[in-house]
LOZA-267037 format. One record per residue: residue number from 1; residue in one letter; z negated, y negated, x of N, C-alpha, C in turn. Coordinates in steps of 0.001 Angstrom, whole numbers, plus 500000, padded with zeros to 6 digits. Example, Ala and Ser with C-alpha at 12.3 -4.5 7.8 and 13.67 -1.06 7.14 Angstrom:
BEGIN
{1,A,{492200,505690,513190},{492200,504500,512300},{492200,503300,513200}} {2,S,{492920,502250,512850},{492860,501060,513670},{492130,499970,512900}} 
***
This chain:
BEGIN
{1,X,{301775,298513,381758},{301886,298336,383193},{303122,299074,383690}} {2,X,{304050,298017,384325},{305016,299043,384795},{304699,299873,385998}} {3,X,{305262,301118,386209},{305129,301870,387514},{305251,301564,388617}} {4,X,{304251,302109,389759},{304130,301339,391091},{304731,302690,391657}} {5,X,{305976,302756,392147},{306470,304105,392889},{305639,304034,394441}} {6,X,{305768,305502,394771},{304885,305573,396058},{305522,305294,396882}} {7,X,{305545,304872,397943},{306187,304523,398962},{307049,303380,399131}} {8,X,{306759,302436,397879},{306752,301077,398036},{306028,300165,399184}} {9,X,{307249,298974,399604},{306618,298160,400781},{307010,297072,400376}} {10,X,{305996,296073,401384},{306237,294532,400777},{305650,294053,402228}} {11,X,{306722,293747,403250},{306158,292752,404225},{306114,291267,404030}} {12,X,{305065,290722,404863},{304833,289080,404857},{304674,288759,406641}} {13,X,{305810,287765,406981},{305376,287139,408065},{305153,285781,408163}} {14,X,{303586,285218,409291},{303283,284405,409320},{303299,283582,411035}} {15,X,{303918,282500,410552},{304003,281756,412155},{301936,281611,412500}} {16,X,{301530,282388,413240},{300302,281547,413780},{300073,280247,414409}} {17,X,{299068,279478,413443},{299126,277913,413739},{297378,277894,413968}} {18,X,{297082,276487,414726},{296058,276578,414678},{294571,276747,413415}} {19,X,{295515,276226,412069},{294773,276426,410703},{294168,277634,410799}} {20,X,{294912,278716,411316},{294875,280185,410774},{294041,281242,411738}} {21,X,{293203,280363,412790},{292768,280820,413534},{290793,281360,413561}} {22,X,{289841,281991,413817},{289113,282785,413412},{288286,281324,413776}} {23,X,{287869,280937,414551},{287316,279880,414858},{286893,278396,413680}} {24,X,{288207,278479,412588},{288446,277458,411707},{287841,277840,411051}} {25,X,{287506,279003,410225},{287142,279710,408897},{285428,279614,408989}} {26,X,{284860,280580,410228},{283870,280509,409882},{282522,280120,411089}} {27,X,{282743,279921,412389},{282109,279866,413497},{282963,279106,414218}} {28,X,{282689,277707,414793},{283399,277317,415983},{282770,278352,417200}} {29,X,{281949,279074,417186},{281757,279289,418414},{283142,280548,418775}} {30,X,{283557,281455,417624},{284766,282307,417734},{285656,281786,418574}} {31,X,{286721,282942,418982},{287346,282501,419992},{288380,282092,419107}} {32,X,{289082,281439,419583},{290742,280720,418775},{291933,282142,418934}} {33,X,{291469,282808,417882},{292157,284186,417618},{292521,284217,416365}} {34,X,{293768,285072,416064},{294134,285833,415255},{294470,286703,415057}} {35,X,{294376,287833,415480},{294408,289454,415636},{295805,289053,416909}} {36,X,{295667,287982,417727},{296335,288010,419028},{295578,287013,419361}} {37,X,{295345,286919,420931},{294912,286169,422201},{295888,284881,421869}} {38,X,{296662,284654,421357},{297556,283604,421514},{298165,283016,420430}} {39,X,{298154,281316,420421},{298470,280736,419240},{299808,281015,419348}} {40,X,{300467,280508,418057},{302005,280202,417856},{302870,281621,417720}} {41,X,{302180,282814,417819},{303205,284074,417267},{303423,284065,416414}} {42,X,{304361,284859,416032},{304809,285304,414343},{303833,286775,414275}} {43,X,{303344,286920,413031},{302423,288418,412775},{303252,288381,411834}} {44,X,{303740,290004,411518},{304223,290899,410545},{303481,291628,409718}} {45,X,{303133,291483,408850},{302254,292835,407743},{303169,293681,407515}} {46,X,{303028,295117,407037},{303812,295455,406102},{302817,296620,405461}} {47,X,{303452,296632,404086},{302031,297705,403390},{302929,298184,402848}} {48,X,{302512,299666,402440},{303089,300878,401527},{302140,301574,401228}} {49,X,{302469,301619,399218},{302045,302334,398544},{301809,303673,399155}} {50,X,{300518,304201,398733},{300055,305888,399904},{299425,306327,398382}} {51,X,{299039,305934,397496},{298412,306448,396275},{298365,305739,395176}} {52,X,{299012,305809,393868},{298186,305344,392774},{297805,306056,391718}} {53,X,{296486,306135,391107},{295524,306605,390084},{295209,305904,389509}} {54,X,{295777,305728,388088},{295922,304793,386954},{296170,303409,387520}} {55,X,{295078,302700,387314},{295149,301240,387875},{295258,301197,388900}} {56,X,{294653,302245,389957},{294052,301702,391292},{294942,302352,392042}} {57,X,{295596,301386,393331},{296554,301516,393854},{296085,301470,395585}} {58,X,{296496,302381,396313},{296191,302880,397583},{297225,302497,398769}} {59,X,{297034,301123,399732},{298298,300986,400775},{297726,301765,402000}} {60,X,{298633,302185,402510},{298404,301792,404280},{298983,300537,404728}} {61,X,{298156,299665,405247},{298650,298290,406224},{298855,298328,407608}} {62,X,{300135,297884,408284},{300131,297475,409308},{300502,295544,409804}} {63,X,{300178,295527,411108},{300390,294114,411314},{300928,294318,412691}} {64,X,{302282,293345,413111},{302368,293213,414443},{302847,291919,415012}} {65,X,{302973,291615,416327},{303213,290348,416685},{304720,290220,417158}} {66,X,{304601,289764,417687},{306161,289661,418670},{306441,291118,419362}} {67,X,{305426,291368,420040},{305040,292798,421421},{304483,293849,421122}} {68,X,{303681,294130,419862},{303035,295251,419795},{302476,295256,418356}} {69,X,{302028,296477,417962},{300756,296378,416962},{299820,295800,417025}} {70,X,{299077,295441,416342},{297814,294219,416010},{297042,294815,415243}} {71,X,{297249,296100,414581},{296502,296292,413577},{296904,297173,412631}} {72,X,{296191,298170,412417},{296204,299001,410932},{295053,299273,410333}} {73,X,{295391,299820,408529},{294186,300183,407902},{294597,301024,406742}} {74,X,{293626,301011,405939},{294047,301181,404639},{293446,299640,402924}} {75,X,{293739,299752,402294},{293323,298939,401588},{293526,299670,400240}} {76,X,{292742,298880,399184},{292775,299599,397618},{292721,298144,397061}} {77,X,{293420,298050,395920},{293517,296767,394964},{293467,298046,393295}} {78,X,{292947,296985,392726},{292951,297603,391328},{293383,296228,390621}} {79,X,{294774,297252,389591},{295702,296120,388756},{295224,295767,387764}} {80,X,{295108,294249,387186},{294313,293518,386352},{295269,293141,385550}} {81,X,{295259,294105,384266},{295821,293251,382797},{295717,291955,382442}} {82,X,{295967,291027,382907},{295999,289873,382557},{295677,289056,380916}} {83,X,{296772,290356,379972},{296151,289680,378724},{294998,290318,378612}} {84,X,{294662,291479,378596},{292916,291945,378230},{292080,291064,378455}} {85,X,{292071,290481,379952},{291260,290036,380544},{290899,288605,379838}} {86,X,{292055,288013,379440},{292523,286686,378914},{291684,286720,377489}} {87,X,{291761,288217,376835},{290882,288202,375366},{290165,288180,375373}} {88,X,{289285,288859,376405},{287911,289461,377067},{286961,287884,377224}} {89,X,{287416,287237,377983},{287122,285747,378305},{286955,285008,377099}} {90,X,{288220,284577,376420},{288686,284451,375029},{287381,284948,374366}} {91,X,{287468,285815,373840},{285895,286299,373237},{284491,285936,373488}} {92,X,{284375,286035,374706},{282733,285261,375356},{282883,283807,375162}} {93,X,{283960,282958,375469},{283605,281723,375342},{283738,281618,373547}} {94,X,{284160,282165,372877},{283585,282053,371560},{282562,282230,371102}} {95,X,{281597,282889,371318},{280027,283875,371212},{279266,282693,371542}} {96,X,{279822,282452,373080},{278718,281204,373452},{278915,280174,372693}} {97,X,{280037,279791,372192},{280111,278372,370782},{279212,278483,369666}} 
***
C-alpha cells in the first residue's frame, strides 16, 4: 500500500440537478433538497486526510455552495487490498465447487 500523507485533499464539484435531489432517492414526500433550498447550484466537497492507522484512514469533510457552507463532518474509509480480497473470494468459490 502506498502512503496516504496527512493532509492530503481531494475536492469534487457537483452541478445540482433534479436526479440528485433527497426527494428522488428515498421519500417523495422530502423536500426537493440537497444540502441547499435550491436546485441548479454547484456543491463543493473537499476532504483532508486528519489520520491514518494502518489501513484506516481519517478525513475531515467539508461541502459548500455558491454562498456559504453546507456542511461538515468527519468520515473513516478503510483501504481494501484488492488482490487479497480477489484470493480470498478466489478461494471460497473453489470450496463451494
Amino acid at each position: 500500500m502506498r502512503p496516504i500523507p496527512l493532509g492530503a485533499k481531494g475536492t469534487f464539484t457537483l452541478h445540482v440537478t433534479p436526479a440528485h435531489l433527497a426527494n428522488q432517492f428515498k421519500d417523495a414526500m422530502l423536500p426537493p433538497v440537497f444540502a441547499t433550498p435550491m436546485i441548479g447550484h454547484e456543491v463543493t466537497a473537499e476532504a483532508e486526510v486528519t489520520r491514518v492507522d494502518g489501513r484506516r484512514v481519517a478525513f475531515k469533510v467539508t461541502a459548500r455552495d455558491e454562498m456559504e457552507e453546507i456542511g461538515r463532518g468527519t468520515h473513516e474509509r478503510v483501504v481494501v487490498d484488492m488482490r487479497r480480497l480477489d484470493e480470498r473470494l478466489s478461494t471460497k468459490r473453489k470450496s463451494e465447487a
